[in-house]
VOGU-3710 file (C-alpha; in Angstrom, 3 decimals, decimal comma):
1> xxxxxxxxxx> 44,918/-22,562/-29,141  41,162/-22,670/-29,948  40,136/-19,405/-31,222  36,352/-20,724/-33,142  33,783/-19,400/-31,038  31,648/-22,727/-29,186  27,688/-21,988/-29,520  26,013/-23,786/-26,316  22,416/-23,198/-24,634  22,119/-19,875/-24,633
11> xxxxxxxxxx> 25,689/-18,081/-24,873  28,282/-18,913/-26,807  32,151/-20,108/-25,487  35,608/-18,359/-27,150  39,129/-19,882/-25,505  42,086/-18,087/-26,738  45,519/-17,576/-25,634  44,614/-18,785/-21,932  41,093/-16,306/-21,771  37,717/-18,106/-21,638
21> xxxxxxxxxx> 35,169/-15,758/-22,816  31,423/-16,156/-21,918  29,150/-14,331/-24,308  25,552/-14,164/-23,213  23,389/-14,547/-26,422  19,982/-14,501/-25,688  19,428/-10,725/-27,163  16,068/-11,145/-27,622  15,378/-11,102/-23,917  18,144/-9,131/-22,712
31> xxxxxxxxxx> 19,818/-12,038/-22,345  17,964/-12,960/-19,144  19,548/-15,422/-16,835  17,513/-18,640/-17,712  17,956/-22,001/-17,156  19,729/-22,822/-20,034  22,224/-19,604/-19,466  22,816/-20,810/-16,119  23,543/-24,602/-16,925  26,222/-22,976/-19,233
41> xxxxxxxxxx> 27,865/-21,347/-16,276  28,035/-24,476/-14,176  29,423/-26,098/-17,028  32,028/-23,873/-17,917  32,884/-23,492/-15,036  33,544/-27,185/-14,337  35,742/-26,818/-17,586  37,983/-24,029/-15,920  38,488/-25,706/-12,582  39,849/-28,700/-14,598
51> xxxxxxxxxx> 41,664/-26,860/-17,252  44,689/-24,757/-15,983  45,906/-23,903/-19,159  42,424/-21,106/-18,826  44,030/-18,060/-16,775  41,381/-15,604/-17,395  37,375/-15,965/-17,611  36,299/-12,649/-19,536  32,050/-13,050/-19,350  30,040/-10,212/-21,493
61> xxxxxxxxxx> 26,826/-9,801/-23,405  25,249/-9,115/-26,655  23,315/-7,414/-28,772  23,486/-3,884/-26,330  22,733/-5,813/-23,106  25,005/-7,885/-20,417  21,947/-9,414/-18,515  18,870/-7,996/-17,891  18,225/-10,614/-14,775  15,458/-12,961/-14,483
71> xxxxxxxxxx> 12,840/-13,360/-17,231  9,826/-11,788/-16,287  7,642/-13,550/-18,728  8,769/-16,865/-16,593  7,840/-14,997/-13,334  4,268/-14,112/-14,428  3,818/-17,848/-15,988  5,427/-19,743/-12,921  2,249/-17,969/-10,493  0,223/-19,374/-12,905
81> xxxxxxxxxx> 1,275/-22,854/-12,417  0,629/-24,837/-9,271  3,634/-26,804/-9,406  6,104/-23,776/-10,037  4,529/-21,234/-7,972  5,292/-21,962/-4,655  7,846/-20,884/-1,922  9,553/-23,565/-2,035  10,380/-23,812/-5,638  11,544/-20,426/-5,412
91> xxxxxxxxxx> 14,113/-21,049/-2,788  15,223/-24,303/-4,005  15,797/-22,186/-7,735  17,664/-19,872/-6,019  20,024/-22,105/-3,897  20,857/-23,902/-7,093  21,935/-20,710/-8,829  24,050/-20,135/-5,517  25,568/-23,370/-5,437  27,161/-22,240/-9,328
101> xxxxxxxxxx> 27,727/-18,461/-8,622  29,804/-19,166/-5,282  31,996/-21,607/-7,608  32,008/-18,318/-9,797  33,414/-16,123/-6,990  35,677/-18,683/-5,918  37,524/-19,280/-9,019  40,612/-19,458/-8,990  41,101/-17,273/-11,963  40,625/-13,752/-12,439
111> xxxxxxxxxx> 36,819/-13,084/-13,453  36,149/-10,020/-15,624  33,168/-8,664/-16,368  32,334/-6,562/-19,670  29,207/-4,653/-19,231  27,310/-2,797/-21,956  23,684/-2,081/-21,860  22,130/-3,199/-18,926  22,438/-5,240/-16,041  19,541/-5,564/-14,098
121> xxxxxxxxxx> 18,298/-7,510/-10,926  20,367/-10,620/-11,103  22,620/-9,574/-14,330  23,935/-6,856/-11,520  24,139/-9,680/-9,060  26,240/-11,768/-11,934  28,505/-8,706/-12,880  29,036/-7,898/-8,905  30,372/-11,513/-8,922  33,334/-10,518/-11,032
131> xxxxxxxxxx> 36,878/-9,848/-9,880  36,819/-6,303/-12,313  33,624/-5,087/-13,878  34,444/-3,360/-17,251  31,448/-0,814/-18,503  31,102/1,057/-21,952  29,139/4,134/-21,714  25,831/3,393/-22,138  25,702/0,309/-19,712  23,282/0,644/-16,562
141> xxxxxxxxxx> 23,322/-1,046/-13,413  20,042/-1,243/-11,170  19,084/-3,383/-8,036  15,888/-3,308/-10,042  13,905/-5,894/-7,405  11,938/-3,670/-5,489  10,141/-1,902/-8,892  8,829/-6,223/-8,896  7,990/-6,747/-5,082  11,117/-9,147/-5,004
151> xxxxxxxxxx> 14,110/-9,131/-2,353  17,619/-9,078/-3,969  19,417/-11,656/-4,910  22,293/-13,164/-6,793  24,484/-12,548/-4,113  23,998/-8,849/-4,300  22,860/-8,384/-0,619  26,687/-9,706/0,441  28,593/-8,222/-2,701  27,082/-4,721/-3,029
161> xxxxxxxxxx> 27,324/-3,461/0,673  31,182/-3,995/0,539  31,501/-2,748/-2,608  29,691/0,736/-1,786  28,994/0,538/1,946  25,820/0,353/3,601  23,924/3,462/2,814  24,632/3,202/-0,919  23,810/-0,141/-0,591  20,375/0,998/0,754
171> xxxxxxxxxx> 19,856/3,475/-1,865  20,055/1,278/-4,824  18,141/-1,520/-2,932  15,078/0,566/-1,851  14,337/2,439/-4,753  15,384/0,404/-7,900  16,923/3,383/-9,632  19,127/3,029/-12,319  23,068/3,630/-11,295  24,778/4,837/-14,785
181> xxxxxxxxxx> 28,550/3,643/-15,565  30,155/6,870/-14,394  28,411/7,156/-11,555  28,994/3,582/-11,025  32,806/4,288/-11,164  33,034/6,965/-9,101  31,716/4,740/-6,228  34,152/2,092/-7,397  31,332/-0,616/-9,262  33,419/-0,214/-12,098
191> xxxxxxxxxx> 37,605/-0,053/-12,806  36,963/1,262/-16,482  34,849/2,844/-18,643  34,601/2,401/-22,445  32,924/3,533/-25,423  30,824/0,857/-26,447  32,767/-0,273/-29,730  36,200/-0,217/-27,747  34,914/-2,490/-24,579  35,629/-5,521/-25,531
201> xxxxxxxxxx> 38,659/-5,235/-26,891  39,939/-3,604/-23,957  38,605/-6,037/-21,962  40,024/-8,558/-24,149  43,286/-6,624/-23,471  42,922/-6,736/-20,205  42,552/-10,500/-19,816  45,906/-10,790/-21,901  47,836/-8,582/-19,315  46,262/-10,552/-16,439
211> xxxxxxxxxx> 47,256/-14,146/-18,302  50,429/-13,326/-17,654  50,592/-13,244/-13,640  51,652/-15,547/-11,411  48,585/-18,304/-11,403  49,518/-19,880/-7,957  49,762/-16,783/-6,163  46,687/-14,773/-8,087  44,735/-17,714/-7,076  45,403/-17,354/-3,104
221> xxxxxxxxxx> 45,154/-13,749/-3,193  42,184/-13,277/-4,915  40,834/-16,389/-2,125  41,814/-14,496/0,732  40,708/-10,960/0,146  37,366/-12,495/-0,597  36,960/-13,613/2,525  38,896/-10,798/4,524  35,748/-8,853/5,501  34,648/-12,250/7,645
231> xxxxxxxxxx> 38,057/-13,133/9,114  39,608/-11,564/12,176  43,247/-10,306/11,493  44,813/-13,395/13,724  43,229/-15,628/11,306  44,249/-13,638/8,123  48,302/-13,707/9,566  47,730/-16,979/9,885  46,077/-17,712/5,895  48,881/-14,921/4,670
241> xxxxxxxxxx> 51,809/-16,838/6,123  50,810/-20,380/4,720  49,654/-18,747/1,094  52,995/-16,951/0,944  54,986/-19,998/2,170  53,519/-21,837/-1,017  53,760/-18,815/-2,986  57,208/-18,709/-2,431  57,830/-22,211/-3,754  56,505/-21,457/-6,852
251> xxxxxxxxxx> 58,681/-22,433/-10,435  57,078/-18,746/-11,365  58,516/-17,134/-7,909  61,833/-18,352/-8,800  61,939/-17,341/-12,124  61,318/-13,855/-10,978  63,599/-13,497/-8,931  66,539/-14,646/-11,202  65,061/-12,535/-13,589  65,278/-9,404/-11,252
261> xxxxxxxxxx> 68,382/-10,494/-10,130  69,872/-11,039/-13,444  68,935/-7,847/-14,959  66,568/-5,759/-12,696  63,286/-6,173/-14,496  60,288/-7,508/-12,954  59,002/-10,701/-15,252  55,267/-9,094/-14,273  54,962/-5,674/-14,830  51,512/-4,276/-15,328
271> xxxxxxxxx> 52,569/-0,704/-16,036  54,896/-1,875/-18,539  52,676/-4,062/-20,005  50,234/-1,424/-20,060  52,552/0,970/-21,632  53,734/-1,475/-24,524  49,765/-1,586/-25,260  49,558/1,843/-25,405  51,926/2,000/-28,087
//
């Protein structure tokens, strides 16, 4: 078990008991998404897709901020320079930061998100990327592009319309405003809310309770409902069956069911487990 935190580019790396956790530390800036933040996340991630003893990536910020988004200081220098300013570097920045956050989304662990402070313009793009988005009480979310002249991005034009719907969507789009963390849960952004001193350890707790589901068949799940809102229902019958036919020839599905059969407890049991915490 490696518990002593790992400093890289611009975040620092924590692996214990089968959770990876991603702390952006850049507070200075907000802990803008820079280059050197987002080589850390390709990295990293390379790291979890070759280590399965990591069940759980747990990503957060510092210093009273997740990720205030893209560095506006770069912005104003990169018009300045002939060789940065242009369309095209733009797009090709961009479709390198996709090529990363869709091997984000497509992990094939859970991805949790602890928000506090803000996250802004692509930080709000990088949280939406999460499996569960955590929030203490004073974080903020905003699609903060428009108050810029910018378009969103980060994946936010696919992630936030199915989170919220369309007109919310709109809403937070088209005027920039700033979407608080209850407000945020009440339209479902966010499972929990936290004080601020208690958010990361219950989003380290969390983690723990999700370390100890079934990897094989988190892994499909979480694959398929990602891509249920593009797949016609033949299709899905078809994904379910063949996920569930692997599922079920799992060393883990077999040990639950001997262990239900045996004694009639389930060997995954997140109210239980939530319970025992409690306590």
């Amino acid at each position: 078990m490696d518990t002593d935190p790992e400093t890289l580019r611009a975040s620092q790396l924590r692996i214990d008991a089968g959770v990876a956790e991603l702390s952006h530390q850049r507070p200075d800036t907000r802990n803008a998404l820079s280059s050197d933040l987002q080589q850390d996340y390709a990295e990293l991630i390379d790291r979890i897709e070759r280590d399965h003893s990591i069940r759980v990536l747990l990503i957060t910020g510092s210093g009273g901020s997740f990720s205030a988004g893209g560095d506006v200081k770069f912005m104003h220098a990169r018009l300045a320079d002939p060789s940065l300013g242009t369309a095209d570097y733009m797009r090709g920045r961009l479709r390198r930061a996709h090529q990363w956050l869709t091997r984000l989304r497509e992990l094939e662990v859970p991805v949790i998100a602890a928000v506090d402070g803000p996250a802004y313009g692509a930080g709000f793009g990088l949280a939406m990327q999460a499996d569960f988005v955590l929030a203490s009480t004073r974080a903020a979310f905003c699609a903060s592009f428009a108050r810029l002249g910018a378009v969103p991005d980060f994946g936010l034009l696919h992630t936030l319309p199915r989170a919220v719907g369309l007109p919310r969507a709109k809403e937070l789009m088209l005027t920039a405003r700033r979407l608080g963390a209850q407000e945020a849960q009440a339209w479902g952004l966010v499972h929990a809310v936290h004080a601020p001193e208690a958010l990361l350890p219950a989003a380290r707790a969390f983690a723990k309770r999700l370390c100890l589901g079934p990897r094989e068949a988190t892994s499909m799940t979480k694959n398929l409902v990602n891509r249920s809102y593009e797949t016609d229902c033949a299709a899905m019958f078809a994904a379910e069956a063949n996920a569930q036919a692997v599922a079920m020839q799992t060393p883990y599905h077999a040990q639950a069911v001997a262990d239900f059969a045996r004694d009639g407890a389930f060997r995954y049991d997140w109210d239980q487990l939530s319970k025992g915490e409690a306590t």
